[in-house]
C-alpha positions in Angstrom: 0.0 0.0 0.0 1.5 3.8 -0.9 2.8 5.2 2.4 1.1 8.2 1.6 -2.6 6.7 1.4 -1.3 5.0 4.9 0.1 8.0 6.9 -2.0 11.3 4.9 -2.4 13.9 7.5 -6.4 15.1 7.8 -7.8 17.5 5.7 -10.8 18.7 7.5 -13.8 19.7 4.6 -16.7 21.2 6.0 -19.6 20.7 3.6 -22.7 23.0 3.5 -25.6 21.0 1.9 -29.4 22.2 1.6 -32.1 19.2 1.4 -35.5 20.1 0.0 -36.7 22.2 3.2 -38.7 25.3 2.6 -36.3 28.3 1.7 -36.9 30.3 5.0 -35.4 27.2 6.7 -31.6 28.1 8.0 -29.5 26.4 6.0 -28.0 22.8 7.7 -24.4 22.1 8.1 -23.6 18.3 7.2 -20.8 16.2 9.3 -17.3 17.1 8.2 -15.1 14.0 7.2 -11.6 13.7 6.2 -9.6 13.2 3.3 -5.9 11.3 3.0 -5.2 11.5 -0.1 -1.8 12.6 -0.3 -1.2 11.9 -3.6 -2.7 15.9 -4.4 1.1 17.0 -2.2 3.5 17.9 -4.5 6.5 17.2 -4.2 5.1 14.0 -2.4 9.1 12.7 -2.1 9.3 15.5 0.8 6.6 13.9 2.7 8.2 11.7 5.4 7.1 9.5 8.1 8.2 10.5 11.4 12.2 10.5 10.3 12.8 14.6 11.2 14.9 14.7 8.1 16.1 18.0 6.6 14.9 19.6 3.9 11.5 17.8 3.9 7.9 17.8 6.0 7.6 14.9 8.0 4.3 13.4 9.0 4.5 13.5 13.2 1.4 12.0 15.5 0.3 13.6 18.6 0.6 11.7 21.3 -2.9 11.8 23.0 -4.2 10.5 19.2 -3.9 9.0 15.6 -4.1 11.7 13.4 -0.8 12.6 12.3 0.2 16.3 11.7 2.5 17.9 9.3 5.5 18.9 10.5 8.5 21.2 8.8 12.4 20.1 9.3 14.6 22.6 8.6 14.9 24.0 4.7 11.8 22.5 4.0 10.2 23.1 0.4 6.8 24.6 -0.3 4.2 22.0 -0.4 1.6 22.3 -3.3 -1.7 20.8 -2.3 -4.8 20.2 -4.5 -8.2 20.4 -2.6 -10.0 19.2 -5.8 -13.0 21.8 -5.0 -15.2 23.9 -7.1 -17.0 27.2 -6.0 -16.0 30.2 -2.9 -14.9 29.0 -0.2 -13.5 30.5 3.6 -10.3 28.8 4.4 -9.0 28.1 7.8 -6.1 26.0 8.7 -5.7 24.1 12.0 -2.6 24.4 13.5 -0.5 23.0 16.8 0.2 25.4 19.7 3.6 24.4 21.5 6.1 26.2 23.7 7.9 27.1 21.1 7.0 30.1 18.3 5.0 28.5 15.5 4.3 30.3 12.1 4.1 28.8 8.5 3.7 30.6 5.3 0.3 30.1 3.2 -0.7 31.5 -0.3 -2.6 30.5 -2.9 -1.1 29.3 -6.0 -2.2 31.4 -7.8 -0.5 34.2 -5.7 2.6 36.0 -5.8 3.5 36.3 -2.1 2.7 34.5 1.2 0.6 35.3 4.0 2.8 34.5 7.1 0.7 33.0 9.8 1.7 33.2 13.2 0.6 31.1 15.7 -0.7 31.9 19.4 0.3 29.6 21.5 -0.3 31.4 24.9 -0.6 28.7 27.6 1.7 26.5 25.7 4.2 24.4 28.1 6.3 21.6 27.0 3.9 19.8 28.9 0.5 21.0 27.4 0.4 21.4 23.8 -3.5 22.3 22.0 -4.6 23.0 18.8 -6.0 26.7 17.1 -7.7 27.5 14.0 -6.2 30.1 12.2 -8.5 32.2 9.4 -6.6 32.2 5.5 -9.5 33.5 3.1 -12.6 34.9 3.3 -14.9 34.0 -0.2 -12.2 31.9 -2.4 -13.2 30.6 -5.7 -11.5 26.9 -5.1 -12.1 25.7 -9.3 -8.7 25.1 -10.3 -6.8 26.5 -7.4 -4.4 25.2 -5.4 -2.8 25.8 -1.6 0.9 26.4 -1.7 2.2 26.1 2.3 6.0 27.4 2.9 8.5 26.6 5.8 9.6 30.3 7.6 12.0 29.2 10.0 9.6 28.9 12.6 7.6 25.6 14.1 4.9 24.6 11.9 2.8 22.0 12.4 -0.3 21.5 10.7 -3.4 19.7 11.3 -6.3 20.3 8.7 -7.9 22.5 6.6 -11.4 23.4 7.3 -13.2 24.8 3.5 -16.5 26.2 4.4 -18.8 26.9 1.2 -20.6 30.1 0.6 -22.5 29.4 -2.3 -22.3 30.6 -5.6 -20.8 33.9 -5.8 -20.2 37.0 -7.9 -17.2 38.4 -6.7 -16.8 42.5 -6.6 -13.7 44.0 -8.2 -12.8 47.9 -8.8 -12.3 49.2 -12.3 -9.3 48.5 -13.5 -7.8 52.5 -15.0 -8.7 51.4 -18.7 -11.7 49.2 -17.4 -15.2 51.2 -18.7 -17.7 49.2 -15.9 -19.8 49.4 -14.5 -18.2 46.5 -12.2 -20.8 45.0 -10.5 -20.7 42.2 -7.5 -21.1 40.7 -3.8 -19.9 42.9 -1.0 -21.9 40.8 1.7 -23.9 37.6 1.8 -24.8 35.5 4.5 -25.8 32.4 3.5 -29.2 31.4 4.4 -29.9 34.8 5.5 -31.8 38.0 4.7 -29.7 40.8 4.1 -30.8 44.5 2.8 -31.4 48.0 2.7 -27.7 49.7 2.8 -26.0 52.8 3.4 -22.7 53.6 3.0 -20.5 57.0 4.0 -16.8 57.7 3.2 -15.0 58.6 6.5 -12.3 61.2 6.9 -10.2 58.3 7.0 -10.6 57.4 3.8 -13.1 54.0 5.0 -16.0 52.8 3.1 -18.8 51.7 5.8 -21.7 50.2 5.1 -24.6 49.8 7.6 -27.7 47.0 6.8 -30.4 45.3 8.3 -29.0 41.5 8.8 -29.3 38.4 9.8 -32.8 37.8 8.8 -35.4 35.2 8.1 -37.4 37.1 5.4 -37.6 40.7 4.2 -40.2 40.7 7.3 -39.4 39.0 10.2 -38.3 39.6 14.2 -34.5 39.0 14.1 -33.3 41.8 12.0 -29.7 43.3 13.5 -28.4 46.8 12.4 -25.0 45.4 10.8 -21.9 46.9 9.4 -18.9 46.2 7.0 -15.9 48.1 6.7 -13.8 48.8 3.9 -10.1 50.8 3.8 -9.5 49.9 0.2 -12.4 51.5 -1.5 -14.8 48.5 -1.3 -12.4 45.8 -2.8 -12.9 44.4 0.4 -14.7 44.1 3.3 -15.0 43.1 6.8 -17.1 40.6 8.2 -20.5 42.1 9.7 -20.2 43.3 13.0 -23.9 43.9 15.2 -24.7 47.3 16.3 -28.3 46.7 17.6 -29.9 43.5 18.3 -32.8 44.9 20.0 -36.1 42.4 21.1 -38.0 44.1 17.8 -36.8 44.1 14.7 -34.5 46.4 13.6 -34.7 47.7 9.9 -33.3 50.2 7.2 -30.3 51.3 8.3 -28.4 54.6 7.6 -25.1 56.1 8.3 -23.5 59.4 8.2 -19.6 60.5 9.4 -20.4 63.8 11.7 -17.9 67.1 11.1 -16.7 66.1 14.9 -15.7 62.5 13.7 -18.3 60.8 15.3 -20.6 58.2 13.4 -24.0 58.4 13.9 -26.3 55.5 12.4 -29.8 55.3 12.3 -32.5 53.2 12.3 -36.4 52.2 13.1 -38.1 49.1 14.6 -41.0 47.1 14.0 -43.6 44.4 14.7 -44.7 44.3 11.4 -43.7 40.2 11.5 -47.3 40.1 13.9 -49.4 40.6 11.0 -51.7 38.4 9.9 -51.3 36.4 6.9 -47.3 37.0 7.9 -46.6 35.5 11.2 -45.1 32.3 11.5 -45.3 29.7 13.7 -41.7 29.6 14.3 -42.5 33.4 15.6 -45.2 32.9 17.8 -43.0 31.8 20.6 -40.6 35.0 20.2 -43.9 37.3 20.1 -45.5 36.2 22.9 -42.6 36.6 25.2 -42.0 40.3 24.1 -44.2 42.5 27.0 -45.9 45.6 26.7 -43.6 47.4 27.9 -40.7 46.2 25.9 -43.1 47.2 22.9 -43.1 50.5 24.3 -39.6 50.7 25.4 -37.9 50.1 21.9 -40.8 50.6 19.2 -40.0 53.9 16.9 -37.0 55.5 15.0 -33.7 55.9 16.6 -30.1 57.2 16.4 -27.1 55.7 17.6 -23.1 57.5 18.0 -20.0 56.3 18.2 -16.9 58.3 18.9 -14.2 55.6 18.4 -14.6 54.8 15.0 -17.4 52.4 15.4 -15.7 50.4 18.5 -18.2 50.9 21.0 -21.5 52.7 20.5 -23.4 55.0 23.0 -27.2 55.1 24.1 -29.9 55.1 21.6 -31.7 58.4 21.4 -35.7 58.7 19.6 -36.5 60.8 16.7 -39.7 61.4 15.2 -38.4 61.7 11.3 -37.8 57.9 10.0 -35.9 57.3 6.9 -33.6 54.5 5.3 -30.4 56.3 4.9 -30.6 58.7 7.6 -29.9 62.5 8.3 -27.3 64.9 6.5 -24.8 67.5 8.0 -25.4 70.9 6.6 -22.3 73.5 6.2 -23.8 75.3 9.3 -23.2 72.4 11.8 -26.6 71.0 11.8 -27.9 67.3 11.5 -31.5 67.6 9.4 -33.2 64.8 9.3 -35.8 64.3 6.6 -38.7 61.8 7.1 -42.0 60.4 7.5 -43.0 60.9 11.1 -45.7 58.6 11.7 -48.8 61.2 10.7 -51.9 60.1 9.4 -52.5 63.0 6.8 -50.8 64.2 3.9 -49.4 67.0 5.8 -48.1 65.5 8.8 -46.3 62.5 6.8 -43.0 64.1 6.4 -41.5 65.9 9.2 -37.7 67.6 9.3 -35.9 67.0 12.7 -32.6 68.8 13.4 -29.7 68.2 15.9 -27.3 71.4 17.4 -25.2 68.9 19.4 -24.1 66.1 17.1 -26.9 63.9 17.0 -27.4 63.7 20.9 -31.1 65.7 20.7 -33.4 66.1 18.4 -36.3 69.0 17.8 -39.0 68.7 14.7 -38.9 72.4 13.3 -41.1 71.5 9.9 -43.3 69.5 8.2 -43.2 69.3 4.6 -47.1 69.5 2.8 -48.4 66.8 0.1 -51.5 66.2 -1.2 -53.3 63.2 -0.4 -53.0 62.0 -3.7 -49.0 61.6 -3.3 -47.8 58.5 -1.1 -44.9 60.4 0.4 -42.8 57.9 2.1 -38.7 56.8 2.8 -37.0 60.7 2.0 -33.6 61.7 1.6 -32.6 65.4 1.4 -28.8 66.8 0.0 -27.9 70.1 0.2 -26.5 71.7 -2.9 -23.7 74.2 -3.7 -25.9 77.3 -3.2 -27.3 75.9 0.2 -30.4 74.8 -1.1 -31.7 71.7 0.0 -33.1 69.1 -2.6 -35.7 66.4 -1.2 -36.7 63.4 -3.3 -39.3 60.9 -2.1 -40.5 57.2 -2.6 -44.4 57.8 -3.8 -46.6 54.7 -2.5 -49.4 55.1 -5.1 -51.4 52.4 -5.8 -51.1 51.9 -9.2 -47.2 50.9 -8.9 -46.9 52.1 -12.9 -47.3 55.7 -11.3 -44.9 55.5 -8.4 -42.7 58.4 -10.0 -40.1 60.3 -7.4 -41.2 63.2 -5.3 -39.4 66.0 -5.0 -39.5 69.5 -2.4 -37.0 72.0 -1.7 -36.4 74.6 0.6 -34.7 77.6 0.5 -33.8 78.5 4.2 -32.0 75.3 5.5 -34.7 73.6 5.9 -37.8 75.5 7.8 -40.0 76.2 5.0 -40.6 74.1 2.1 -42.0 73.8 -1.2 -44.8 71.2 -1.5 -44.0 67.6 -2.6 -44.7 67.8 -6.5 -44.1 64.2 -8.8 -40.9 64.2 -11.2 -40.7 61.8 -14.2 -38.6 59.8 -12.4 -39.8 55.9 -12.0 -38.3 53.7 -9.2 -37.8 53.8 -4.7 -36.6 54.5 -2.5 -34.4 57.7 -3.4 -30.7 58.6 -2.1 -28.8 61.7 -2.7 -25.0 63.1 -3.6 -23.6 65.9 -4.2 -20.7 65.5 -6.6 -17.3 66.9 -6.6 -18.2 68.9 -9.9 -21.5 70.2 -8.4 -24.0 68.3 -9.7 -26.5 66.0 -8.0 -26.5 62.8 -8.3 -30.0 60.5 -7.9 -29.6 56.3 -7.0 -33.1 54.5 -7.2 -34.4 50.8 -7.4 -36.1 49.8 -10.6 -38.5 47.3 -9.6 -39.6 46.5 -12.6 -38.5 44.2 -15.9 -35.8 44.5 -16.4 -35.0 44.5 -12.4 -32.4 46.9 -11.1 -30.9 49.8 -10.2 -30.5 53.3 -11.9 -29.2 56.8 -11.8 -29.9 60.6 -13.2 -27.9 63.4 -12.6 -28.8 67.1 -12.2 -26.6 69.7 -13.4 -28.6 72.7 -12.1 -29.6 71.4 -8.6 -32.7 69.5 -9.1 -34.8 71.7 -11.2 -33.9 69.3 -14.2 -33.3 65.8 -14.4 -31.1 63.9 -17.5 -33.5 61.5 -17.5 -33.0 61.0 -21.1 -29.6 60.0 -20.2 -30.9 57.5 -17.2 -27.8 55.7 -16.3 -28.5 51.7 -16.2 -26.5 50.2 -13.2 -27.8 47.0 -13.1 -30.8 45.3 -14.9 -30.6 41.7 -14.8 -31.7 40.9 -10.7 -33.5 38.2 -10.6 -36.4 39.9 -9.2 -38.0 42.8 -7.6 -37.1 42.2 -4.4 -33.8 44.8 -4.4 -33.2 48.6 -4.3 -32.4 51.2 -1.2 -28.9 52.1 -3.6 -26.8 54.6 -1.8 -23.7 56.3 -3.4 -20.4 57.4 -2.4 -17.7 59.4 -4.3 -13.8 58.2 -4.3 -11.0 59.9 -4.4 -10.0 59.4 -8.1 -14.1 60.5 -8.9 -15.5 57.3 -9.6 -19.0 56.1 -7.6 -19.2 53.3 -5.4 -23.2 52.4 -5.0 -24.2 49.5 -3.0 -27.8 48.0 -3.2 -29.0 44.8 -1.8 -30.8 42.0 -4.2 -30.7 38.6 -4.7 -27.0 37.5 -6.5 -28.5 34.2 -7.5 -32.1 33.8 -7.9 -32.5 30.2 -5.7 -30.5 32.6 -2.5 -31.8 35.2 -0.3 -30.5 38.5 -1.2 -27.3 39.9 -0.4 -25.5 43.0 -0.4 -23.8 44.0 -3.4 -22.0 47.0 -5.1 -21.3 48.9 -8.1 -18.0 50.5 -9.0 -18.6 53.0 -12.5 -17.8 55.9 -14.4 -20.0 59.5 -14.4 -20.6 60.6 -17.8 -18.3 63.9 -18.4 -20.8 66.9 -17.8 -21.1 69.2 -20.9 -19.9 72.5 -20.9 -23.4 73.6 -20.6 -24.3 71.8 -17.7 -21.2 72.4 -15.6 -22.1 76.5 -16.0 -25.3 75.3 -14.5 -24.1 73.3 -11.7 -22.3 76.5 -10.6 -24.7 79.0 -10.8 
């Protein structure tokens, strides 16, 4: 028998399988097994048994077990290994903590350089020796690829790789300088989940953050978590989520802004909207029941959370009347204004503005913008242009879905008096709002309808015009209608960064994903406008 079929160390594969269960269900984890096939090492020559020669690996045994583990002499060569997998992939590695400093080197092979992994082995004696997991890649498409593992002059020992699927993917890039985009792709998906409605802001820093409603059954359901992932390379990658509110409601529509103090301030509403008839489940009865009165009252409405460390720790909730899913805006005086609907029953007391003197701490209503009752104002965002006017645009709930064109208002006097909501020609929801480097405004909006997607306009003469005849196409080929809430950001070098949430494949729950593209260079007309 081949000594490497006899002594292969364990390769741990994790497989993630999905049996015909409804598609709400969480997706089940099967048992992981192991392979010893060591017949995918190359060179397999420099796979020893337990000889501790030098220039090779030699295959060493714990002594509490079996298993054997790989272990590096010195000058040992890089090991190619061959996982034989298709699809994205997270990669850990499982590796032995000793009294002595262990580290290895780990790339892909189709990599240039290696990651050097270090690893902790606090607690270590000569006496007690335990294993630790160490994280590789995040989101690896496996067809074709190898693992490459490299001695560094440290011990190494290693026990197992763990490859945990996550699903089909569509992996983001950034345009490439001569690259015309738009780039489209994943940003975030948790597998089995329900992820949506984003907002992202561009810190001081230079970080892209991004702020979501995760962790979900269903687009309606009680576990939603105010999420965020973090970028510092202009959204070629990100961070895993991390929770900012679990509260016992669920928490929705998230938006976040970077305050002229540094703080962040997110916001975000709650609901029991999963207690509806015809929507509750039975696997939500026994959550519902247990939430009391006065939690209801405690945590039901719109809120605003700060942070002052950069997002390490976050302070106490405070109310606001205004709701909206990407939040308030900082004006060039110093205020926070908050556009949004404030719970009134009439046409006149749907959208309120809210305003904060002291970063976000307080809040105070001091308008309400008037509609008439034939115009479903709902989910606003405001921007404030050049000239200090301020430009609202506003998802219209109309019945007939074939008239739900934008609204728009505007106000001349930051914000206490404004004009009344009147319908552009503009078809899609919810709306979000930029102001451009250049001057002009920019407009991000769901289009859900065929073919599904998101879209753009710009305004070259703050908001009095749209180029809707030049509507730019982001994406039109989701899978559905289930997608929108696009907010933008502007990079350094001038190029847009929108992220949206919709479904990536049409069998998944949606997901977060992003758009990298180009603006169309504004005429020579309408950059005389946009400064005016």
């Amino acid at each position: 028998m081949n000594f490497m079929r006899t002594f292969g160390f364990s390769f741990l594969l994790i497989l993630i399988f999905s049996p015909l269960i409804p598609a709400e269900e969480v997706t089940i984890r099967g048992e992981p097994f192991t392979k010893d096939n060591f017949e995918r090492c190359t060179p397999v020559e420099r796979i020893l048994t337990d000889e501790n020669r030098e220039g090779a690996w030699n295959l060493r045994y714990k002594t509490w077990g079996d298993n054997p583990m790989l272990f590096s002499s010195s000058d040992a060569p890089d090991i190619t290994y061959d996982p034989l997998l298709k699809g994205y992939y997270d990669i850990e590695v499982e590796s032995r903590a000793t009294d002595h400093a262990g580290g290895f080197g780990l790339k892909l092979a189709s990599e240039a350089e290696f990651t050097t992994l270090d690893v902790p082995n606090e607690g270590a004696t000569s006496t007690k020796h335990f294993n630790v997991w160490l994280p590789f890649r995040k989101k690896v498409r496996m067809d074709d690829e190898k693992l490459v593992i490299h001695y560094t002059g440290k011990t190494a020992y290693i026990d197992s790789f763990r490859f945990t699927p996550v699903g089909t993917f569509t992996p983001f890039h950034l345009l490439s300088p001569n690259e015309p985009g738009p780039s489209s792709g994943v940003i975030c998906k948790q597998m089995g989940r329900y992820i949506g409605w984003p907002t992202i802001t561009r810190t001081s820093r230079g970080e892209c953050l991004v702020v979501f409603s995760g962790d979900r059954d269903a687009h309606v359901c009680p576990w939603g978590k105010t999420q965020m992932v973090r970028s510092g390379d202009n959204g070629q990658t990100w961070s895993d989520p991390i929770t900012i509110n679990s509260t016992p409601l669920d928490d929705r529509d998230a938006g976040i802004i970077e305050t002229a103090k540094g703080s962040l301030l997110v916001s975000w509403f709650t609901s029991v909207y999963f207690e509806k008839s015809g929507i509750m489940r039975d696997s939500w009865r026994q959550h519902a029941a247990k939430i009391a009165p006065e939690t209801r009252k405690e945590w039901l409405g719109a809120w605003v959370r700060r942070s002052e460390d950069n997002g390490k720790t976050w302070g106490t909730p405070s109310r606001t009347k205004a709701c909206a899913p990407h939040g308030p805006i900082q004006l060039k005086d110093g205020r926070l204004l908050f556009v949004g609907t404030g719970g009134g029953s009439g046409p006149s007391t749907r959208v309120v503005i809210e305003e904060s003197n002291d970063d976000g701490i307080t809040w105070k209503q001091i308008a309400e913008i008037p509609s008439s009752p034939s115009f479903y104002a709902s989910e606003p965002h405001v921007v404030e242009c050049a000239s200090g006017k301020l430009v609202a645009m506003f998802r219209n709930e109309f019945p007939d879905m074939s008239q739900r064109f934008l609204g728009q208002s505007e106000s001349e006097d930051g914000g206490r008096t404004w004009s009344a909501i009147h319908r552009t020609e503009l078809w899609g929801f919810p709306p979000h709002l930029t102001r451009l480097s250049d001057g002009r405004l920019l407009l991000v909006y769901g289009y859900r309808r065929e073919p599904f997607g998101q879209r753009a306009c710009l305004s070259s003469d703050e908001g009095r015009t749209w180029d809707l005849k030049n509507e730019i196409v982001l994406v039109d080929n989701a899978p559905d209608g289930d997608l929108g809430y696009p907010a933008s950001v502007q990079l350094a070098d001038e190029t847009i960064l929108t992220v949206y949430y919709q479904k990536d494949q049409i069998s998944e729950k949606t997901c977060l994903m992003a758009t990298h593209w180009r603006l169309p260079a504004p005429s020579p007309e309408q950059m005389a406008r946009s400064k005016e």
